[in-house]
The first five atom37 places (N, CA, C, CB, O) and aatype in JSON, in Angstrom:
{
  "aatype": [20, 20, 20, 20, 20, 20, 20, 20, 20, 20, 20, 20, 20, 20, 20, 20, 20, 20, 20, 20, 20, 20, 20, 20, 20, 20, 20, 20, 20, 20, 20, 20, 20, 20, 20, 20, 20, 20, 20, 20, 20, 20, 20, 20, 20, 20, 20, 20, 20, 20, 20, 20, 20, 20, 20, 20, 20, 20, 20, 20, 20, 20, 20, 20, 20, 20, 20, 20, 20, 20, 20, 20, 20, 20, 20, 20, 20, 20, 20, 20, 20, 20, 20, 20, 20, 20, 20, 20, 20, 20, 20, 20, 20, 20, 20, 20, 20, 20, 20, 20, 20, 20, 20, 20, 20, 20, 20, 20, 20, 20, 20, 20, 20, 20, 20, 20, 20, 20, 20, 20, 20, 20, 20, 20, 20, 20, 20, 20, 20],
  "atom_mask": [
    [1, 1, 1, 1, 1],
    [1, 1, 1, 1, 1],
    [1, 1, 1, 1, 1],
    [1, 1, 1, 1, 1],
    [1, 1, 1, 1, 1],
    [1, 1, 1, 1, 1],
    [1, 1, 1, 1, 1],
    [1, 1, 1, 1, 1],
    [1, 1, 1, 1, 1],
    [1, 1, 1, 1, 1],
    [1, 1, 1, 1, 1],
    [1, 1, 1, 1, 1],
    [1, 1, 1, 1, 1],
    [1, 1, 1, 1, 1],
    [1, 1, 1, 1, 1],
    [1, 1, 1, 1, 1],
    [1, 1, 1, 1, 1],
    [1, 1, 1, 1, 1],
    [1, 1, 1, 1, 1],
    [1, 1, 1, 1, 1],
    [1, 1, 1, 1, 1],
    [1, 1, 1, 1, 1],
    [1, 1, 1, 1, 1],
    [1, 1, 1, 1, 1],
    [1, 1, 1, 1, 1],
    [1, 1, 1, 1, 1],
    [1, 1, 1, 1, 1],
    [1, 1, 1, 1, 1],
    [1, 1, 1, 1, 1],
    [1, 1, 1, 1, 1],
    [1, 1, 1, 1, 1],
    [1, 1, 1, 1, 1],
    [1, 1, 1, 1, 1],
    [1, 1, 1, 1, 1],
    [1, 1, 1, 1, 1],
    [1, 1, 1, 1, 1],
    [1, 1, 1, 1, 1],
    [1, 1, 1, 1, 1],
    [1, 1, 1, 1, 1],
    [1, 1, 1, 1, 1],
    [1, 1, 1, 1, 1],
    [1, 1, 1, 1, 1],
    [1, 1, 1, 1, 1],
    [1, 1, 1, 1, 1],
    [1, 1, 1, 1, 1],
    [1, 1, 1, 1, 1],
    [1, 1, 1, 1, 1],
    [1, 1, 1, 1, 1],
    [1, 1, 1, 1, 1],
    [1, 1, 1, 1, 1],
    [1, 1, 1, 1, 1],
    [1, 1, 1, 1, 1],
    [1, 1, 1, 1, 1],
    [1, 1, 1, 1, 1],
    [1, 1, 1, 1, 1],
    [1, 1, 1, 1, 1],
    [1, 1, 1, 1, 1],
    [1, 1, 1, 1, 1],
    [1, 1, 1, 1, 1],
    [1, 1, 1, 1, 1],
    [1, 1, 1, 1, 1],
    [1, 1, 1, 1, 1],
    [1, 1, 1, 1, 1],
    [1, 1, 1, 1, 1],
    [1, 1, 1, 1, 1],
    [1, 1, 1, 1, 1],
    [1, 1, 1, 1, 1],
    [1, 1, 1, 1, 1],
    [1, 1, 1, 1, 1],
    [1, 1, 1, 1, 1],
    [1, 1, 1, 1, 1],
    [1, 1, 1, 1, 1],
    [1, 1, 1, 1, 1],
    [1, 1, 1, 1, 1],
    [1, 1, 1, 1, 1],
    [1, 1, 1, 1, 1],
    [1, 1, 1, 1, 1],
    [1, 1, 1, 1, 1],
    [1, 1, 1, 1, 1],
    [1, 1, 1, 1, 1],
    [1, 1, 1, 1, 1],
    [1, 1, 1, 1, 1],
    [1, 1, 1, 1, 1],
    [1, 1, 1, 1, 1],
    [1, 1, 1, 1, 1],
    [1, 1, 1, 1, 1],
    [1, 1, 1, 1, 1],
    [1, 1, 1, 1, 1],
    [1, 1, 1, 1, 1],
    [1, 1, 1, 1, 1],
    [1, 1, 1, 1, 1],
    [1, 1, 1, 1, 1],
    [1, 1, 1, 1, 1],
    [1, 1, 1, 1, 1],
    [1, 1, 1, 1, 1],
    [1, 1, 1, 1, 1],
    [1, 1, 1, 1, 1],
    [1, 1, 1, 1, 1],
    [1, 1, 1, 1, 1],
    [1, 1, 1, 1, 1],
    [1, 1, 1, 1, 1],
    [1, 1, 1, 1, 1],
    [1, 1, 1, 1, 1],
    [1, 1, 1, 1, 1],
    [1, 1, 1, 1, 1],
    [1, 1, 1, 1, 1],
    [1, 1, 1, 1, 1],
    [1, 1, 1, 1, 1],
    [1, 1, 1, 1, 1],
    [1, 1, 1, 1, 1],
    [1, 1, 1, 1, 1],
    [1, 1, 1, 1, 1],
    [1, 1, 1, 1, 1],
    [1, 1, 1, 1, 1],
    [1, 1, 1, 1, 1],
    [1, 1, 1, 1, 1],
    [1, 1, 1, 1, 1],
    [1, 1, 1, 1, 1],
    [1, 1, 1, 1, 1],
    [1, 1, 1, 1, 1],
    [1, 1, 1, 1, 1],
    [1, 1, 1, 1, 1],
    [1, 1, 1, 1, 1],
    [1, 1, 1, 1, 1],
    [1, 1, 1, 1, 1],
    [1, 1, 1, 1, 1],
    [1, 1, 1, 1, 1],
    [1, 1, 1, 1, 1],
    [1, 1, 1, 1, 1]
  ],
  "atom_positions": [
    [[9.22, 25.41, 91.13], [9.46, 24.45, 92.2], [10.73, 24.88, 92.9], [9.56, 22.98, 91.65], [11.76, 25.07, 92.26]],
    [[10.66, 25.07, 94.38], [11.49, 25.38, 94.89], [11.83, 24.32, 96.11], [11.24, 26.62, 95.1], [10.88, 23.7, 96.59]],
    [[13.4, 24.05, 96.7], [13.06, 23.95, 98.21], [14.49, 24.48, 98.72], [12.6, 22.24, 98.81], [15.61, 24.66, 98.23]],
    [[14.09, 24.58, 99.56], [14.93, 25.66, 100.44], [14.92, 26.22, 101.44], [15.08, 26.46, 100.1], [14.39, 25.32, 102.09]],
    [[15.11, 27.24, 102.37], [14.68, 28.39, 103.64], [15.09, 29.39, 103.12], [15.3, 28.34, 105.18], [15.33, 29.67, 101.95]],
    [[15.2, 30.21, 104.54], [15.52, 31.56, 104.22], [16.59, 32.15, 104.17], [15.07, 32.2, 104.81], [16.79, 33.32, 103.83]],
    [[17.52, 31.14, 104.59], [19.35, 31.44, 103.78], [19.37, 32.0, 102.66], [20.3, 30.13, 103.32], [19.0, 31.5, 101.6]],
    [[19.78, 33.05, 102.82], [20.78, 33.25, 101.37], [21.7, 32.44, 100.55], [21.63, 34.12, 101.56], [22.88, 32.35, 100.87]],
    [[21.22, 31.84, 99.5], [21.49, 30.82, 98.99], [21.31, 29.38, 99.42], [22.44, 31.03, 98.8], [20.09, 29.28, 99.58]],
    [[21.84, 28.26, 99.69], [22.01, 27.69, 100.1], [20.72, 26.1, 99.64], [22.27, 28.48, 101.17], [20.62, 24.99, 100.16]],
    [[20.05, 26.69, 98.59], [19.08, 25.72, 98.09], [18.96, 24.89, 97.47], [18.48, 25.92, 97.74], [18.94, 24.81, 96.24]],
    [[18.85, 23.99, 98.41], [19.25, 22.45, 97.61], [18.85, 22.43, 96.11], [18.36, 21.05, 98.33], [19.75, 21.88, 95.47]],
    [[17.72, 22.88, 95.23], [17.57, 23.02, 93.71], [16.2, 24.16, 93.68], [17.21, 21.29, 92.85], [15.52, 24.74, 94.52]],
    [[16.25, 24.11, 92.66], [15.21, 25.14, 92.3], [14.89, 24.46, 90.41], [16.07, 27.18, 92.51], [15.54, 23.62, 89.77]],
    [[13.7, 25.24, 90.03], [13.66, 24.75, 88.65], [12.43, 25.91, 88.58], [13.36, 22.85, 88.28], [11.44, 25.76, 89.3]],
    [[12.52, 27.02, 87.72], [11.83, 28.01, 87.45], [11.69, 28.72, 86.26], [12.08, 28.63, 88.13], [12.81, 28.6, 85.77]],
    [[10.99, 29.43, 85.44], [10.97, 30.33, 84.02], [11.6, 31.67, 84.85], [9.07, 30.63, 83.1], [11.41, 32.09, 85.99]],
    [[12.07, 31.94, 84.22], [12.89, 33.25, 84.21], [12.2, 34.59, 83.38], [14.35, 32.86, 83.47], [11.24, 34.34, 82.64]],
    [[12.65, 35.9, 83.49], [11.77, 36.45, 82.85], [11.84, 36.77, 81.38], [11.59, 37.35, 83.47], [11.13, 37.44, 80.63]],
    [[13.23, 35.87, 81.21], [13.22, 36.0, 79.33], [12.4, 34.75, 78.66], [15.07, 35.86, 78.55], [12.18, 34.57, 77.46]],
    [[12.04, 34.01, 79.69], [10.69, 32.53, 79.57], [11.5, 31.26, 79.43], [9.45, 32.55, 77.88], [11.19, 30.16, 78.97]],
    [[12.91, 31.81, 80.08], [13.79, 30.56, 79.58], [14.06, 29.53, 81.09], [15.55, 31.27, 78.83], [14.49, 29.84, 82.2]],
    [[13.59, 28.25, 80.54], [13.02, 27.46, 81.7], [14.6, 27.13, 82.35], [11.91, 25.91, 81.18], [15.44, 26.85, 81.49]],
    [[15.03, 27.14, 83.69], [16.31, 27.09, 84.57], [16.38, 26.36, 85.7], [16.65, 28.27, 85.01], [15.65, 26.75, 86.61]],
    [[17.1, 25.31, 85.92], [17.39, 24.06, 87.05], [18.93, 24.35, 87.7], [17.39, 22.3, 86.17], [20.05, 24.07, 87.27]],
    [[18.57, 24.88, 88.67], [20.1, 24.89, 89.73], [20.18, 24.04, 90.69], [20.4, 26.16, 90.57], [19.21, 23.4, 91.09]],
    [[20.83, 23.99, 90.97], [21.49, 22.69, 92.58], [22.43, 23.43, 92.87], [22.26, 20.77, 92.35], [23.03, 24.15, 92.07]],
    [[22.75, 23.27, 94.6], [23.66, 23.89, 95.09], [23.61, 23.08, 96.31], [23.53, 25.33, 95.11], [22.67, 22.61, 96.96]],
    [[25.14, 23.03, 96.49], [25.97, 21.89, 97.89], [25.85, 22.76, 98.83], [27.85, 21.32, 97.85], [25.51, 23.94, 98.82]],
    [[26.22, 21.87, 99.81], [26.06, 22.38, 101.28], [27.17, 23.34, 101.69], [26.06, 21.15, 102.32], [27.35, 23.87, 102.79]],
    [[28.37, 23.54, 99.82], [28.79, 24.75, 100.38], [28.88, 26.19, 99.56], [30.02, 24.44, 100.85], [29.66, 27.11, 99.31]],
    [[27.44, 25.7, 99.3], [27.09, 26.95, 98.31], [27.45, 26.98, 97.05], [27.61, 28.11, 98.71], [27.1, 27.98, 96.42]],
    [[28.11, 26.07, 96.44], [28.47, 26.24, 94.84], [26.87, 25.38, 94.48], [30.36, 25.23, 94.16], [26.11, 24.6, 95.04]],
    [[27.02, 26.31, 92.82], [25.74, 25.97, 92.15], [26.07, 25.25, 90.76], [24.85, 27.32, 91.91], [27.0, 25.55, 90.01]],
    [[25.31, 24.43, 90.59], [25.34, 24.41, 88.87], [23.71, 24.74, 88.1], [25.89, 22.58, 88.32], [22.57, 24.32, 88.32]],
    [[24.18, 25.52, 87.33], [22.71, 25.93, 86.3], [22.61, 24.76, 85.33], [22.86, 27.56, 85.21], [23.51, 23.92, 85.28]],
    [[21.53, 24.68, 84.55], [21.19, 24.29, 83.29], [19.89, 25.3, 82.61], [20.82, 22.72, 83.43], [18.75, 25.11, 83.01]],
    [[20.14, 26.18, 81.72], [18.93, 26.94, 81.3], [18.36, 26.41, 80.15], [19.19, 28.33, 81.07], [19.35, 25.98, 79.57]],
    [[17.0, 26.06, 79.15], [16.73, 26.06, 78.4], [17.34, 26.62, 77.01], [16.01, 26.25, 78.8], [17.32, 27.69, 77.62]],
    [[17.83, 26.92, 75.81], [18.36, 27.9, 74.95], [17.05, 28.9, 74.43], [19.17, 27.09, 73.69], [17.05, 30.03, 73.92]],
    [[16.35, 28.29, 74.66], [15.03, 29.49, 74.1], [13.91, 29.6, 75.06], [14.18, 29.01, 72.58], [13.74, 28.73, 75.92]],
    [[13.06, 30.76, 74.94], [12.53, 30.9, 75.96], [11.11, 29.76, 75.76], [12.33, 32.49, 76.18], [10.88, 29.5, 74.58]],
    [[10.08, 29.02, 76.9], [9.33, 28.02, 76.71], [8.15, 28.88, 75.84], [8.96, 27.24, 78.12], [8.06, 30.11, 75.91]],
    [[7.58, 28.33, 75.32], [6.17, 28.71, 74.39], [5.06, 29.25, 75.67], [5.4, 26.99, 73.37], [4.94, 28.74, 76.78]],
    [[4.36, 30.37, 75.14], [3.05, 30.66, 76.35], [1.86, 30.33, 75.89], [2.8, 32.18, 76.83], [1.78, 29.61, 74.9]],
    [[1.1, 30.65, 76.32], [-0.62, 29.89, 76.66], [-0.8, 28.49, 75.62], [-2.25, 31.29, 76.1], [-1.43, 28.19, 74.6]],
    [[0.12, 27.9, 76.51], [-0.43, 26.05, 76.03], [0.62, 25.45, 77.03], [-0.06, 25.29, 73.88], [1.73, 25.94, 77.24]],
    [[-0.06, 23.97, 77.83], [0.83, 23.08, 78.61], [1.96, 22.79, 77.99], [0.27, 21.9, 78.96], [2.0, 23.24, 76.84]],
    [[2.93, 22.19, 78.35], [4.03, 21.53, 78.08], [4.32, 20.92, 79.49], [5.13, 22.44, 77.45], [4.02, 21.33, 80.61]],
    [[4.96, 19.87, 79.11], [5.94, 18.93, 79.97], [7.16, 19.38, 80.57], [6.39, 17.88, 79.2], [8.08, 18.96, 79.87]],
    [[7.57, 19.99, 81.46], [9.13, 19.99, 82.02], [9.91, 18.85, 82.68], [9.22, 20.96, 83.01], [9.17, 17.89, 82.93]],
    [[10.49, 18.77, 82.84], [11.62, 17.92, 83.82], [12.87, 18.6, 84.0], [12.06, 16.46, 83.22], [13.54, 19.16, 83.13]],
    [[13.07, 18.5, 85.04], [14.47, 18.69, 85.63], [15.13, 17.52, 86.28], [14.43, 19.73, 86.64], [14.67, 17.25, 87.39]],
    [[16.18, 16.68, 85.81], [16.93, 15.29, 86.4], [18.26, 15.57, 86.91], [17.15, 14.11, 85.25], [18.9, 16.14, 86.02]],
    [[18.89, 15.43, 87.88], [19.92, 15.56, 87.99], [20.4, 13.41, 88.81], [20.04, 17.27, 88.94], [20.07, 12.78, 89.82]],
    [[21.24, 13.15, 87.64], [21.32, 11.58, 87.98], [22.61, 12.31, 89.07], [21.81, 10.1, 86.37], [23.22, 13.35, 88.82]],
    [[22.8, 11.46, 90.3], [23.62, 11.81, 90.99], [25.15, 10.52, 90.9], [22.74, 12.04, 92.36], [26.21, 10.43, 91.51]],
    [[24.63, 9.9, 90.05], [26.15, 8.41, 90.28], [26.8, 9.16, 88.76], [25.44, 5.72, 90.0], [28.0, 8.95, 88.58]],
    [[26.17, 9.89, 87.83], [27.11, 10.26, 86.4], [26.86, 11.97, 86.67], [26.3, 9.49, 84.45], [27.04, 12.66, 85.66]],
    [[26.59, 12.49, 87.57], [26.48, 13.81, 87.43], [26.04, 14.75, 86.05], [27.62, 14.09, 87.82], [26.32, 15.92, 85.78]],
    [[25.26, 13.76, 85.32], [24.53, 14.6, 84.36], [23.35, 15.11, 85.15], [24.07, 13.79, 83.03], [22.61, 14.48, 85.91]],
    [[23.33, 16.13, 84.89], [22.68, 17.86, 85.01], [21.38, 17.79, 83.85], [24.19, 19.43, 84.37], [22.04, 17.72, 82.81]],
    [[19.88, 17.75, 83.4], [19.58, 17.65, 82.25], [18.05, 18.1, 82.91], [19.97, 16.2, 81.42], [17.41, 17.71, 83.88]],
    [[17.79, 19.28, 81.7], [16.16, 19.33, 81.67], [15.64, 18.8, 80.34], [15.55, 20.9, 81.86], [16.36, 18.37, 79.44]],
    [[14.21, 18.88, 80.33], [13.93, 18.52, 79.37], [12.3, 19.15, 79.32], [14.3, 17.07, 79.31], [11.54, 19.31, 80.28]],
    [[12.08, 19.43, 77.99], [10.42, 19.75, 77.43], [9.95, 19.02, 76.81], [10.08, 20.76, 76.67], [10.68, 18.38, 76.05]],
    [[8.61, 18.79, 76.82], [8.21, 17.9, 76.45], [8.87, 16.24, 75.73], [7.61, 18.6, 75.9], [8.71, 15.65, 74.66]],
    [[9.63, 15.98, 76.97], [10.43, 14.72, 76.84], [11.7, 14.97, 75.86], [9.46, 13.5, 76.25], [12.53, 14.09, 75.66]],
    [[11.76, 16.15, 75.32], [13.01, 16.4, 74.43], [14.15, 16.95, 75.66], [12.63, 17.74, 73.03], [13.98, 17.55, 76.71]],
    [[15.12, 16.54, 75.13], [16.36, 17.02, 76.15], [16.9, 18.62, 75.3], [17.97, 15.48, 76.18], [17.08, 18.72, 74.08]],
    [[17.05, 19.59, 76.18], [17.1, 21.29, 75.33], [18.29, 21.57, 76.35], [15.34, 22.72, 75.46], [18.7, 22.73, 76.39]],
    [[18.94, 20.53, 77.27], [20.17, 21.78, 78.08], [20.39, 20.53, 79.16], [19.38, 23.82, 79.0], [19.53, 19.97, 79.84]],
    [[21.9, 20.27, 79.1], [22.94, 19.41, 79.81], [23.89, 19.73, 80.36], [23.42, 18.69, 79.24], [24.4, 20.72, 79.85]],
    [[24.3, 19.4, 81.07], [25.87, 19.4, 81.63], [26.63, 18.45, 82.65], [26.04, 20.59, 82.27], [25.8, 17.75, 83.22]],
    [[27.64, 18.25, 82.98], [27.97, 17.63, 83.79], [28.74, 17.81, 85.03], [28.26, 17.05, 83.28], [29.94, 17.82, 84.77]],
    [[28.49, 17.95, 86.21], [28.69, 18.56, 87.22], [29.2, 17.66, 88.51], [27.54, 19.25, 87.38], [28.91, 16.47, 88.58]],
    [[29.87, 18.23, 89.37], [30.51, 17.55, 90.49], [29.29, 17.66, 91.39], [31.96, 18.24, 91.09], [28.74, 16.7, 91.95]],
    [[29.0, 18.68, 91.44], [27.48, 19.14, 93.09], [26.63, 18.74, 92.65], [26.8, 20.83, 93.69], [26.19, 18.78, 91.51]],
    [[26.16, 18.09, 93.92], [25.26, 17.48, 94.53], [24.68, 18.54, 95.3], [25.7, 16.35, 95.23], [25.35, 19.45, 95.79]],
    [[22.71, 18.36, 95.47], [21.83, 18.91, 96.0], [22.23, 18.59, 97.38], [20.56, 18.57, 95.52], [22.25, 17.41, 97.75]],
    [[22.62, 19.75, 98.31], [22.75, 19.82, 99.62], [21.47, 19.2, 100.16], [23.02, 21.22, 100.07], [20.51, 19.3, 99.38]],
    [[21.24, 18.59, 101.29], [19.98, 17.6, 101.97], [19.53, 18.34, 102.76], [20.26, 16.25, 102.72], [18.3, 18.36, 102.66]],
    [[19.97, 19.11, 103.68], [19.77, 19.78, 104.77], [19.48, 20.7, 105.03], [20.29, 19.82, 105.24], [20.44, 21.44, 105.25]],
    [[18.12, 21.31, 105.19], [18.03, 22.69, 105.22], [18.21, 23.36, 106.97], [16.49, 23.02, 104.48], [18.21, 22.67, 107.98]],
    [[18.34, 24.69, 106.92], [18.2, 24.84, 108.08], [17.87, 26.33, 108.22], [19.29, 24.33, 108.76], [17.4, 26.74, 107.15]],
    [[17.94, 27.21, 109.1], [17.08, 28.34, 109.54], [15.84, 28.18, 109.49], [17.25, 29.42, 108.91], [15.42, 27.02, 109.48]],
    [[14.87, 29.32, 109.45], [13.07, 29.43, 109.22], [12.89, 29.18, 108.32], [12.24, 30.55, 109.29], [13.85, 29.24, 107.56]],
    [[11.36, 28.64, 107.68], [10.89, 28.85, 106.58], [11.51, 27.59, 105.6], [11.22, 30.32, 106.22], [11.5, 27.83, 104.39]],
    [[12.02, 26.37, 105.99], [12.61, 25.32, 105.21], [11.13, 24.58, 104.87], [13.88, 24.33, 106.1], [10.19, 24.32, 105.62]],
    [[11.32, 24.35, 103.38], [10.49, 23.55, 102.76], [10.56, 23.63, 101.23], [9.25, 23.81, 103.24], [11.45, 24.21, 100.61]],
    [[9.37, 22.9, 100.63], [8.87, 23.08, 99.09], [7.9, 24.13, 98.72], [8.21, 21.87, 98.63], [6.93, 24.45, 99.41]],
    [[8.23, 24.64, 97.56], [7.36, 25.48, 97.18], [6.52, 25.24, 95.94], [7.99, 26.53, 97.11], [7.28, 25.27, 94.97]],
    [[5.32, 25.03, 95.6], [5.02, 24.2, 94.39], [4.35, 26.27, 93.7], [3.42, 22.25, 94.75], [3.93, 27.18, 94.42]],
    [[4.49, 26.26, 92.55], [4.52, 27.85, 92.0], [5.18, 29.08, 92.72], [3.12, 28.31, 91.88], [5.2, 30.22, 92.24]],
    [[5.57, 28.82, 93.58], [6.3, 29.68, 94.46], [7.17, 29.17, 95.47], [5.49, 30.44, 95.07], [7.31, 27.98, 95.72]],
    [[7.86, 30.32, 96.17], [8.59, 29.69, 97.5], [7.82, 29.27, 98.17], [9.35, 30.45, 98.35], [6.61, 29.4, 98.04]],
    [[8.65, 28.43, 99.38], [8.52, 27.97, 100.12], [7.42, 28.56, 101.14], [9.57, 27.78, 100.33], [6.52, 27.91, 101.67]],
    [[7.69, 29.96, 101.3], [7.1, 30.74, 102.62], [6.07, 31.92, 101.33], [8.81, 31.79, 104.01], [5.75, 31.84, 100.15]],
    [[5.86, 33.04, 102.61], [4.61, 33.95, 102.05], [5.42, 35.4, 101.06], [3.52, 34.67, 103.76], [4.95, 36.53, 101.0]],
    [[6.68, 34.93, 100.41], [7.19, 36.16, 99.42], [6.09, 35.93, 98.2], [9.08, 35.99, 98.8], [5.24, 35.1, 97.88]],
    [[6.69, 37.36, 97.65], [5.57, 37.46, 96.41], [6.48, 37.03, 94.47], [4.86, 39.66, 96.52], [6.51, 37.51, 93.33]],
    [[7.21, 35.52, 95.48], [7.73, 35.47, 93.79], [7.34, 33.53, 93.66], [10.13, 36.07, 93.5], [7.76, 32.4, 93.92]],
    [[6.05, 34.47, 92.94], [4.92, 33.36, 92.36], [5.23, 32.88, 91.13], [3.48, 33.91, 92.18], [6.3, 33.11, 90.57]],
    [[3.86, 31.85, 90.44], [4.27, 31.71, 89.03], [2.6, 32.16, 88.43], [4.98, 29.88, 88.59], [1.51, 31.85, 88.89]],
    [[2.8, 32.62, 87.76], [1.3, 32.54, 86.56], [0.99, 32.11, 85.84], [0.89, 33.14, 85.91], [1.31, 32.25, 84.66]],
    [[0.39, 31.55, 86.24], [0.4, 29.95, 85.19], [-0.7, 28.58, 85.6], [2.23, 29.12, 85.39], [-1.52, 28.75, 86.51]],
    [[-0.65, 27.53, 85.02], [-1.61, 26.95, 85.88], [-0.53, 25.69, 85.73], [-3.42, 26.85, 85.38], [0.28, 25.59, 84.81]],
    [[-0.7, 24.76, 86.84], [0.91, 23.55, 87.3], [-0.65, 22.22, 86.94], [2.06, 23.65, 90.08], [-1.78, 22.27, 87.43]],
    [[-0.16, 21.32, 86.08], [-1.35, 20.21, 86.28], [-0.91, 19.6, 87.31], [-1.65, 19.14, 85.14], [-1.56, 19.54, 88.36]],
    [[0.44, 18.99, 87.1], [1.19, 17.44, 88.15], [2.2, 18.25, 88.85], [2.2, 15.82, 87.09], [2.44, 19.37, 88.4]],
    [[2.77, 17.86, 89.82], [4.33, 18.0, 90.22], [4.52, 16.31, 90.43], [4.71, 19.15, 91.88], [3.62, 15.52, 90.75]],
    [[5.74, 16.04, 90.19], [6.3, 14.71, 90.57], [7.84, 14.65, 91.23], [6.28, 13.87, 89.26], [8.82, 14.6, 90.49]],
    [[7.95, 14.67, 92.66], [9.74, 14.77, 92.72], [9.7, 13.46, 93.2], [10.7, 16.04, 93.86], [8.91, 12.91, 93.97]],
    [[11.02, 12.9, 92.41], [11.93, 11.5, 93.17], [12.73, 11.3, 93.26], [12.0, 10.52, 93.02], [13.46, 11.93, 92.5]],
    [[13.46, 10.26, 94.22], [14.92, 10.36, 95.0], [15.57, 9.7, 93.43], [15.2, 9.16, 96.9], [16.75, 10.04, 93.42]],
    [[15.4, 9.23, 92.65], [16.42, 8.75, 91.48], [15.77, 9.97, 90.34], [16.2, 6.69, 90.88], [14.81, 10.75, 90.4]],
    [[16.93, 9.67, 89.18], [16.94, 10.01, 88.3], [15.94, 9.47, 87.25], [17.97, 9.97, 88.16], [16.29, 8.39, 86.78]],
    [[15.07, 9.84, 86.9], [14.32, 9.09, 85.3], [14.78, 9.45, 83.87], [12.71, 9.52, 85.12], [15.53, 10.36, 83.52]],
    [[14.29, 8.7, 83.29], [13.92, 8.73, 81.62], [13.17, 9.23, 81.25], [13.64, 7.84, 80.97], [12.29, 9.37, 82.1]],
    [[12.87, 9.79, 80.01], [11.83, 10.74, 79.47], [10.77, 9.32, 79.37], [12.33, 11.78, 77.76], [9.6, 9.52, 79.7]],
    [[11.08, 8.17, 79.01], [9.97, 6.6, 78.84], [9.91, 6.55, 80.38], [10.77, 4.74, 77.93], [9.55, 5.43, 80.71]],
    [[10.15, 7.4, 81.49], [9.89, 6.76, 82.81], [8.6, 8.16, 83.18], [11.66, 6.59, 84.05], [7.43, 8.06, 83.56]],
    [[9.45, 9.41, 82.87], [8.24, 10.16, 83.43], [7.49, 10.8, 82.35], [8.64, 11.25, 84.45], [7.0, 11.87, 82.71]],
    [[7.27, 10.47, 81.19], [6.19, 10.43, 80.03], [5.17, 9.61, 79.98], [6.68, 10.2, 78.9], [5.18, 8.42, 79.64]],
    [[4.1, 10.4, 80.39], [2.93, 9.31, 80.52], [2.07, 9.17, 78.79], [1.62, 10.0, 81.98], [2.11, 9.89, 77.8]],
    [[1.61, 8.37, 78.98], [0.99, 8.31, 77.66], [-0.19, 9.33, 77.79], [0.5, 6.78, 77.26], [-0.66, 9.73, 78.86]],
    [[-0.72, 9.79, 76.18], [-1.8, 10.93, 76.43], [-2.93, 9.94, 75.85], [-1.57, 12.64, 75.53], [-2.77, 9.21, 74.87]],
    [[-3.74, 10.02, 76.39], [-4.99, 9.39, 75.92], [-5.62, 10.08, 74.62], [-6.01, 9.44, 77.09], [-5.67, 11.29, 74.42]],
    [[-5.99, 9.29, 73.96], [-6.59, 9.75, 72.33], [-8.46, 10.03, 72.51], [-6.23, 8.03, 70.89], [-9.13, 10.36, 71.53]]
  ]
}
């Protein structure tokens, strides 16, 4: 999940696997400083899991999470810049925004973005038996 343009840098967040499989949530202000949060291990392959990426903006906790477990925190001053600008501004759901070739392989069931912060009891749905 991306959003952003075609600035160099300048992207309000991102949340992506990396190629050591270690799942990574950045934010970056409108003046280019970033904060990371990476997973400590890389995510498990061929089976779903749950991600989240939260960034509460009134306590500046920074936090992903797998399958509703919290794996990587921090606490940070920046805030996701709002504003994009040049070409090519938008979301990218498995990839960027525009037509580059840095995809994901994989298959995405849900995406869910919202203007607040949740709980793992807010965006954990129950699994049917």
């Amino acid at each position: 999940m991306f959003r952003g343009d075609k600035r160099e840098g300048f992207d309000p967040w991102y949340l992506c696997i990396e190629e050591s499989g270690q799942l990574k949530f950045m934010i970056t202000d409108l003046l280019n400083e970033t904060s990371t949060v990476m997973s400590p291990a890389p995510l498990p392959t061929r089976r779903f899991f749950h991600v989240a990426a939260v960034l509460d903006n009134e306590t500046g906790k920074q936090s992903l999470f797998v399958d509703g477990k919290r794996v990587a925190t921090t606490k940070t001053s920046v805030r996701a810049g709002g504003l994009l600008g040049g070409t090519g501004a938008g979301v990218g759901i498995g990839g960027r925004q525009d037509t580059s070739h840095q995809g994901y392989r994989g298959s995405i069931a849900e995406v869910r973005i919202t203007a607040e912060a949740l709980t793992p009891s807010q965006f954990l749905l129950p699994v049917a038996e």
